[in-house]
Biopython code that builds the backbone (N, CA, C, O; Angstrom):
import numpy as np
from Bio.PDB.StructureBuilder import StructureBuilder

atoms = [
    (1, "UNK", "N", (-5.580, 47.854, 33.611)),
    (1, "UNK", "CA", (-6.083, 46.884, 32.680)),
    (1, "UNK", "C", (-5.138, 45.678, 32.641)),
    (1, "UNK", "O", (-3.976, 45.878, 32.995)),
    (2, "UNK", "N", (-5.568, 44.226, 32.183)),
    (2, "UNK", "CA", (-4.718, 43.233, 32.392)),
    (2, "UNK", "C", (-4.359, 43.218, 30.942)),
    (2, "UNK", "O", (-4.973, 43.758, 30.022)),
    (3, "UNK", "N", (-3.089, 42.395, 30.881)),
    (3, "UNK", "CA", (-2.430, 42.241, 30.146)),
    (3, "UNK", "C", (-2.886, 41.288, 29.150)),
    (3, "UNK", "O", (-3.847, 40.540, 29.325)),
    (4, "UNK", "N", (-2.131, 41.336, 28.037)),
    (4, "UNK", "CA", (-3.062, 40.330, 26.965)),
    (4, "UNK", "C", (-2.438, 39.049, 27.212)),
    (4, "UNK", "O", (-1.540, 39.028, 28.053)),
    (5, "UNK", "N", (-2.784, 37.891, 26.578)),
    (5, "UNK", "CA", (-2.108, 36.814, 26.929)),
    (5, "UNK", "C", (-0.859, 36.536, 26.715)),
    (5, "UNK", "O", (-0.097, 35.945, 27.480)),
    (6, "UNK", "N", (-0.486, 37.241, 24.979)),
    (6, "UNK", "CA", (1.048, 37.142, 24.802)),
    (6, "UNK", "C", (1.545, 38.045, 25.606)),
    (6, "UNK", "O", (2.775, 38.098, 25.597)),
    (7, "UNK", "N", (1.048, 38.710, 26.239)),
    (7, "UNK", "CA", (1.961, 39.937, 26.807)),
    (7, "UNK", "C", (2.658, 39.572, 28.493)),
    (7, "UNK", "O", (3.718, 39.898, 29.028)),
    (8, "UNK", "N", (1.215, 38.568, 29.053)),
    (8, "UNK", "CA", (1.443, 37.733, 30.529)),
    (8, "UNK", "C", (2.102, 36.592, 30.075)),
    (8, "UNK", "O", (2.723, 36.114, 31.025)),
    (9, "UNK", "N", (2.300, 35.730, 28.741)),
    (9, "UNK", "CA", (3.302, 34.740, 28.528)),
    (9, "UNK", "C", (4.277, 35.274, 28.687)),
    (9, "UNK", "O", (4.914, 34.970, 29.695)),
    (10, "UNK", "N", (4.822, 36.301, 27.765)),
    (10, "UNK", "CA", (6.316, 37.514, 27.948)),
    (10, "UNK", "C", (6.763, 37.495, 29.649)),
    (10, "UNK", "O", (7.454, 36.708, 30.296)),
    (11, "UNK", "N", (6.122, 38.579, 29.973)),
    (11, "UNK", "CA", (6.252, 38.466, 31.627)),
    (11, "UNK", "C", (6.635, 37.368, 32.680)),
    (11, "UNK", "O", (7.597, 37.216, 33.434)),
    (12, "UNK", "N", (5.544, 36.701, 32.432)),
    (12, "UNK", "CA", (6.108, 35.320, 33.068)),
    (12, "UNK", "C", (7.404, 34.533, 32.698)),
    (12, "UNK", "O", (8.270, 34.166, 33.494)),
    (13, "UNK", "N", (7.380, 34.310, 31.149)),
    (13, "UNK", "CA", (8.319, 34.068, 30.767)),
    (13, "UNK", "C", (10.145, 34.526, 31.296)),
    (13, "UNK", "O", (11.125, 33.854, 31.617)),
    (14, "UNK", "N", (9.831, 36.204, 31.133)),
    (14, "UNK", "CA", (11.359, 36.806, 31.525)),
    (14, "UNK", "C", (11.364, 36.426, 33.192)),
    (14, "UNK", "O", (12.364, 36.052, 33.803)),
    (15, "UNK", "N", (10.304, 36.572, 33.647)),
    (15, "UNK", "CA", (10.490, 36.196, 35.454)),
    (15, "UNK", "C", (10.918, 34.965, 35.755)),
    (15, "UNK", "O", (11.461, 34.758, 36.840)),
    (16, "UNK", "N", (10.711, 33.849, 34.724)),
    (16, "UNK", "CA", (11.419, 32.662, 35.220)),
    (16, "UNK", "C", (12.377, 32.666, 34.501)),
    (16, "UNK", "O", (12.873, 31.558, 34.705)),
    (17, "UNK", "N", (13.172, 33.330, 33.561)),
    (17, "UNK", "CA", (14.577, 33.538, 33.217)),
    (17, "UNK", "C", (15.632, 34.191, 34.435)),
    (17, "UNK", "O", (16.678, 33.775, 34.935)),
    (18, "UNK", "N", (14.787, 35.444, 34.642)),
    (18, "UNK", "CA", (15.535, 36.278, 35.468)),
    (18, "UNK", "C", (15.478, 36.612, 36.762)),
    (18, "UNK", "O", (15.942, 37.560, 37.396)),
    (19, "UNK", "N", (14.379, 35.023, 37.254)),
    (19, "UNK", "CA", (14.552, 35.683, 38.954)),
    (19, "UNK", "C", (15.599, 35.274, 39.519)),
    (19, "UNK", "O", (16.350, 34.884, 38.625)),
    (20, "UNK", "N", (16.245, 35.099, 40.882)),
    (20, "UNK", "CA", (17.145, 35.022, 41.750)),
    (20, "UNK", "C", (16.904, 33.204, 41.895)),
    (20, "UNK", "O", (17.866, 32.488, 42.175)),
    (21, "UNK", "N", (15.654, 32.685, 41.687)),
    (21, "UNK", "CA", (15.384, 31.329, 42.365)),
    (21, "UNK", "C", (15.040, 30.943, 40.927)),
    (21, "UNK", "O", (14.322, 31.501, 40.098)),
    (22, "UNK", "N", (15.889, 29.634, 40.869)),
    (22, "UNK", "CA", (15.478, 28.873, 39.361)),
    (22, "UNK", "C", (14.014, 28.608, 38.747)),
    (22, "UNK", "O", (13.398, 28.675, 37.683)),
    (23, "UNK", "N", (13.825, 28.198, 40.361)),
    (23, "UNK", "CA", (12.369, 27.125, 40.283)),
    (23, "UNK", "C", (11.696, 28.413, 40.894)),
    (23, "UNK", "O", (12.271, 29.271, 41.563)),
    (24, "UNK", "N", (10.212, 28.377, 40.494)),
    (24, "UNK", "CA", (9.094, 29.538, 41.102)),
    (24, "UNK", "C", (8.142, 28.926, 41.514)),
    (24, "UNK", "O", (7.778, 28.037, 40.745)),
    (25, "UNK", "N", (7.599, 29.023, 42.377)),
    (25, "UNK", "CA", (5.518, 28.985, 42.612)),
    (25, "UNK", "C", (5.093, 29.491, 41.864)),
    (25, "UNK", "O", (5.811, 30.099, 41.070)),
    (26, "UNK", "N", (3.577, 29.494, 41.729)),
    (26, "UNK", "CA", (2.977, 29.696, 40.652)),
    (26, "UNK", "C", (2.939, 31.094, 41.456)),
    (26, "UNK", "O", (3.774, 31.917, 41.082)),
    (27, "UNK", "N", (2.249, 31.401, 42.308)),
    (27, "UNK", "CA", (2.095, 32.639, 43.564)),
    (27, "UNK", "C", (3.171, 33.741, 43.070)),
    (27, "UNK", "O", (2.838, 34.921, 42.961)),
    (28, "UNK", "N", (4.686, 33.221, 42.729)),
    (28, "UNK", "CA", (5.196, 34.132, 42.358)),
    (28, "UNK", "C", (5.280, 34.780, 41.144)),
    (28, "UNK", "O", (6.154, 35.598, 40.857)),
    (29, "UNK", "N", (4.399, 34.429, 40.443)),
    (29, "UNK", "CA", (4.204, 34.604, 38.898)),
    (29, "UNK", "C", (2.756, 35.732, 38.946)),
    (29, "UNK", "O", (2.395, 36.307, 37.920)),
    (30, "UNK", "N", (2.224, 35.872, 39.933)),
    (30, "UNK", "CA", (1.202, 36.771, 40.127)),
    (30, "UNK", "C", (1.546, 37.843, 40.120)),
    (30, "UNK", "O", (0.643, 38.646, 39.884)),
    (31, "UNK", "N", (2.853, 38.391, 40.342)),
    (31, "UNK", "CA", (3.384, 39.785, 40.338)),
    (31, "UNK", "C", (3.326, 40.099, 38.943)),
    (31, "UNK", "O", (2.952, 41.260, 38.779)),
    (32, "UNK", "N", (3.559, 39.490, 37.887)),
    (32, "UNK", "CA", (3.856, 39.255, 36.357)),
    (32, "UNK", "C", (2.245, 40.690, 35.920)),
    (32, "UNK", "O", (2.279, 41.870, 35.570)),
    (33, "UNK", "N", (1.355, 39.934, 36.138)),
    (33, "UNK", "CA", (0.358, 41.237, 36.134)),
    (33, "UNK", "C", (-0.970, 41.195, 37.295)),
    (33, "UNK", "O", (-1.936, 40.437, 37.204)),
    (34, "UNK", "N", (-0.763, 42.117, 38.290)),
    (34, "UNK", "CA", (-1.666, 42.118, 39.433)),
    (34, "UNK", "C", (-2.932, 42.605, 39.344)),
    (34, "UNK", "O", (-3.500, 43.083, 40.326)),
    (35, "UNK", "N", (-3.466, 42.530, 38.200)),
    (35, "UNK", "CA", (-4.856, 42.821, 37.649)),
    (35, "UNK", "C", (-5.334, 41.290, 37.226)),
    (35, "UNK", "O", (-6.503, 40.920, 37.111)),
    (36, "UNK", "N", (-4.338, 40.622, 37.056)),
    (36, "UNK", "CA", (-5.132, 39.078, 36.585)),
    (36, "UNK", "C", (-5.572, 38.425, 37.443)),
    (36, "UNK", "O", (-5.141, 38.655, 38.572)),
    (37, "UNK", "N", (-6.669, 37.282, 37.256)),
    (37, "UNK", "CA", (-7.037, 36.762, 38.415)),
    (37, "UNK", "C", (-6.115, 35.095, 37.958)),
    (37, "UNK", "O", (-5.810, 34.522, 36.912)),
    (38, "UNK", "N", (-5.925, 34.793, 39.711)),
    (38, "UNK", "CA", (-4.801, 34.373, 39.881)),
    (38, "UNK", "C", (-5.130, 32.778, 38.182)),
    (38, "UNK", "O", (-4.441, 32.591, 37.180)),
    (39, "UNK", "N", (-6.007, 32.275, 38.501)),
    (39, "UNK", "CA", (-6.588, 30.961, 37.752)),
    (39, "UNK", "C", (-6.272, 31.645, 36.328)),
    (39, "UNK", "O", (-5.500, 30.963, 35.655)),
    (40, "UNK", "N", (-6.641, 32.679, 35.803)),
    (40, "UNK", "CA", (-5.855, 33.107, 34.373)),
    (40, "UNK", "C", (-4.231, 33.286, 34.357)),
    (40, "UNK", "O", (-3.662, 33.102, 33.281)),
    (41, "UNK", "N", (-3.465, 33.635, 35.505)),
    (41, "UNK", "CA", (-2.506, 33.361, 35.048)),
    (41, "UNK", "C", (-1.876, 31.697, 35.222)),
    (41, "UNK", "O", (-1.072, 31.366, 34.351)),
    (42, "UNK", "N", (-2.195, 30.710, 36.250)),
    (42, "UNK", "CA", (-2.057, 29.529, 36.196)),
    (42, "UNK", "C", (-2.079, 28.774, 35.189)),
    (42, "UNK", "O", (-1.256, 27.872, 35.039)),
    (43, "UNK", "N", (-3.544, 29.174, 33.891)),
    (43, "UNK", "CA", (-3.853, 28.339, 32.875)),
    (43, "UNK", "C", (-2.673, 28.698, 32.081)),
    (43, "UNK", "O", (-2.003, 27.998, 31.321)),
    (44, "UNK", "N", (-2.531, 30.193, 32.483)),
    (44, "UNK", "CA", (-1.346, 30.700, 31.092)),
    (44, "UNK", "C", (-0.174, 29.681, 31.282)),
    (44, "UNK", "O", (0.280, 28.893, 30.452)),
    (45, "UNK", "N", (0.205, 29.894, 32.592)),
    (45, "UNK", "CA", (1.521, 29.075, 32.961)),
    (45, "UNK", "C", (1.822, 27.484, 32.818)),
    (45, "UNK", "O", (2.873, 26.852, 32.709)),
    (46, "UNK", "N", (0.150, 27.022, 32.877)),
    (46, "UNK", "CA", (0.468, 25.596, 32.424)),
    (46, "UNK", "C", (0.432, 25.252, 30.886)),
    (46, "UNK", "O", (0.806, 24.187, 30.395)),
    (47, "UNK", "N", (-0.013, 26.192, 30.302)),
    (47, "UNK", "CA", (-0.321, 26.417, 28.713)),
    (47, "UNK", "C", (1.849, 26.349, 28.106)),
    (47, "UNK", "O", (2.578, 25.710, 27.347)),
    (48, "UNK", "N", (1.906, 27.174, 28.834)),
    (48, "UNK", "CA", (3.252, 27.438, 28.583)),
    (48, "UNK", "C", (4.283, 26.219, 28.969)),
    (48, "UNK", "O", (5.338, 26.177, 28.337)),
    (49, "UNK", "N", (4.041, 25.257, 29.941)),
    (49, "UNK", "CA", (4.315, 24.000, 29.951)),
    (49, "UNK", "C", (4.125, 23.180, 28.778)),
    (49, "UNK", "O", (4.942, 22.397, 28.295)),
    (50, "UNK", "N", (2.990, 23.436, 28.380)),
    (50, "UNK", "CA", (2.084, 22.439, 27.026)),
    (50, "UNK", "C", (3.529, 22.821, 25.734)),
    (50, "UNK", "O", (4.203, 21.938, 25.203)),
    (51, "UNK", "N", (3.669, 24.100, 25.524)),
    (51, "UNK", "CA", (4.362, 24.756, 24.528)),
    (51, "UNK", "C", (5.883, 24.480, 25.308)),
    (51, "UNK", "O", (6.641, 24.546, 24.340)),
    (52, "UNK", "N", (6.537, 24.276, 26.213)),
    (52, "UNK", "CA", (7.883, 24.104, 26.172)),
    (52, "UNK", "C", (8.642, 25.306, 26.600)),
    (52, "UNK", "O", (9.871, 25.240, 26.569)),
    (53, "UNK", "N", (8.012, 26.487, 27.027)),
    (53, "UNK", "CA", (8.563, 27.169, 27.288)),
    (53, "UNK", "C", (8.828, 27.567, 28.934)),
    (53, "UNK", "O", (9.596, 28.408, 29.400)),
    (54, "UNK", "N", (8.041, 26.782, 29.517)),
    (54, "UNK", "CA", (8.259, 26.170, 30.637)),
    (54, "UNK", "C", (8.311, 25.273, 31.229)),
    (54, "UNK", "O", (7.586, 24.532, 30.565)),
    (55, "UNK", "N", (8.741, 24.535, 32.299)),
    (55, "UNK", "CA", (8.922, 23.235, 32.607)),
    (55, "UNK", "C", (8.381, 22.638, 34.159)),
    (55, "UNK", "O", (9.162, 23.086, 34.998)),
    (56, "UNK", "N", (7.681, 22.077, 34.590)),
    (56, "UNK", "CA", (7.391, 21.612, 36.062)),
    (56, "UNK", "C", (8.825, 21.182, 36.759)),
    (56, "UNK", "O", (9.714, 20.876, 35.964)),
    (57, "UNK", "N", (9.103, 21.135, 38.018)),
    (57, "UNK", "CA", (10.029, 21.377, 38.651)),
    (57, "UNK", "C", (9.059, 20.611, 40.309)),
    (57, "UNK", "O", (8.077, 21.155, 40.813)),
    (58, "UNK", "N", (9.653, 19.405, 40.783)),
    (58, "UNK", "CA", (9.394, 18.963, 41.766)),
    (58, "UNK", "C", (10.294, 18.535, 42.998)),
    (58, "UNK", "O", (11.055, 17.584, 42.824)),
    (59, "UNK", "N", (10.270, 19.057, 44.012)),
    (59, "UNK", "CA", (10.949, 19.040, 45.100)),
    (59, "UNK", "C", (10.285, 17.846, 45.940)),
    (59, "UNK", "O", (10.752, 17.530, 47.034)),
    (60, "UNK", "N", (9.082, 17.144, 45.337)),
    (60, "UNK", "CA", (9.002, 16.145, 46.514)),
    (60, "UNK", "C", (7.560, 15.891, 46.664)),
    (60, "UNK", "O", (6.866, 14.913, 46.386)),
    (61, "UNK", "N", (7.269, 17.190, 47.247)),
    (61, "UNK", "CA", (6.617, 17.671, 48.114)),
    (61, "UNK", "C", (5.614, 18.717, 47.453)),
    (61, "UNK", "O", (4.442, 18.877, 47.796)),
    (62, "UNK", "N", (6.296, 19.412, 46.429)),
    (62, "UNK", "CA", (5.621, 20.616, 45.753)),
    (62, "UNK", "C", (6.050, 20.513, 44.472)),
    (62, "UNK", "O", (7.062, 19.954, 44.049)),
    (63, "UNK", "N", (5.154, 21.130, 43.854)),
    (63, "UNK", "CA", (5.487, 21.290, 42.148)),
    (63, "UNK", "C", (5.451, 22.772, 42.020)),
    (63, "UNK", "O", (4.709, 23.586, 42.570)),
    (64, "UNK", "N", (6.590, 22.967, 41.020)),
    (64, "UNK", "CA", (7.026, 24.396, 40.477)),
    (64, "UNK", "C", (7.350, 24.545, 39.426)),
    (64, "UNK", "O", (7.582, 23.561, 38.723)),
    (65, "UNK", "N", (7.474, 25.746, 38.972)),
    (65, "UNK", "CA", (7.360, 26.236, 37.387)),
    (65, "UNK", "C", (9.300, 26.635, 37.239)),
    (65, "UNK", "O", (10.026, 27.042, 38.147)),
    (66, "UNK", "N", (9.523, 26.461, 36.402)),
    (66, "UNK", "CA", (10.957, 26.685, 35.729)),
    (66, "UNK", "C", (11.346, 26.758, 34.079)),
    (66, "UNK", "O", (10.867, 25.954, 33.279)),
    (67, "UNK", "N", (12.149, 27.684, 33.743)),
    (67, "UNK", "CA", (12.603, 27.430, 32.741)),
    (67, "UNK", "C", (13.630, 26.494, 32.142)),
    (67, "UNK", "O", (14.815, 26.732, 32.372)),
    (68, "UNK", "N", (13.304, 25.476, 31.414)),
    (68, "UNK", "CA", (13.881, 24.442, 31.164)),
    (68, "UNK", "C", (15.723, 24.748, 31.020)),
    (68, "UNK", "O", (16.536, 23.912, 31.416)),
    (69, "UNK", "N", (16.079, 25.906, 30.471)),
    (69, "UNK", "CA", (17.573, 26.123, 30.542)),
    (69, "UNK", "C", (17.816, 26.563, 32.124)),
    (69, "UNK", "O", (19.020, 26.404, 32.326)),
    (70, "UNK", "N", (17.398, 26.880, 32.907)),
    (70, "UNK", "CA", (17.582, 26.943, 34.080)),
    (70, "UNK", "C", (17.723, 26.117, 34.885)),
    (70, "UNK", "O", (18.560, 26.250, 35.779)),
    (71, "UNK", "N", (16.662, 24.665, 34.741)),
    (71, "UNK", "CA", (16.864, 23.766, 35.541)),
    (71, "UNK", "C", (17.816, 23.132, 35.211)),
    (71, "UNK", "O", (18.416, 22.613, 36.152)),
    (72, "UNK", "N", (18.371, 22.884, 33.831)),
    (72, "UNK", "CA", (19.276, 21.427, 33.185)),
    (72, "UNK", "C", (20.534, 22.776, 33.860)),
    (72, "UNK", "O", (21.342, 22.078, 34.472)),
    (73, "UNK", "N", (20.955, 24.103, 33.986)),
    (73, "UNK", "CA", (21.814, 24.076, 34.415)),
    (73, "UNK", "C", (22.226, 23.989, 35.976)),
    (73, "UNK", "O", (23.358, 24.102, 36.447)),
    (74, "UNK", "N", (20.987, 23.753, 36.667)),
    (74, "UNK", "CA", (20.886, 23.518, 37.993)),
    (74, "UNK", "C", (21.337, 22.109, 38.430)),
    (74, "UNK", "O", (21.888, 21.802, 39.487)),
    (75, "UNK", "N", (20.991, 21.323, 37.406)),
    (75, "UNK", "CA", (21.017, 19.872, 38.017)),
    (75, "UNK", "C", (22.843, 19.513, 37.271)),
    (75, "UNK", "O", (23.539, 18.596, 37.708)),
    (76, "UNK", "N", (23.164, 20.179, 36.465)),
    (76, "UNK", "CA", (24.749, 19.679, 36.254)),
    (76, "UNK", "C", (25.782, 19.918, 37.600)),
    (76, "UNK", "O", (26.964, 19.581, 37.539)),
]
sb = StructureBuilder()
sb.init_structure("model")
sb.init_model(0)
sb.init_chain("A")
sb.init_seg("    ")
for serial, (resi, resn, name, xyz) in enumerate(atoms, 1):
    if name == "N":
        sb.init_residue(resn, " ", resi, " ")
    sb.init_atom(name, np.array(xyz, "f"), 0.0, 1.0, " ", f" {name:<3s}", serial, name[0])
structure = sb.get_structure()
């Protein structure tokens, strides 16, 4: 069964705290719950942009998802 929405905000949330790579794809946020279809967790993730608890992250070329204390300590 998929996860509820606060429960795939949570998830997502700790995965861009605690992965290895600051910045994520959205692709990698699909592991978060593999019963969702991918466009429900995207809306979640840009929802979570809207709210501040995540942040867009651009290399150029591509746009990526990050947690805002992650990136400001990336870019010092």
């Amino acid at each position: 069964m998929a996860l509820s929405k606060e429960e795939l905000k949570a998830a997502i949330l700790e995965k861009a705290q605690t992965s290895p790579k600051p910045q994520l794809y959205i692709k990698d946020f699909y592991k978060c719950d593999p019963e969702a279809k991918p466009r429900t967790i995207k809306n979640t993730a840009n929802e979570m942009v809207r709210e501040g608890l995540l942040m867009f992250w651009s290399s150029g070329s591509t746009t990526m998802y990050a947690a805002p204390e992650r990136i400001q300590n990336e870019e010092k």
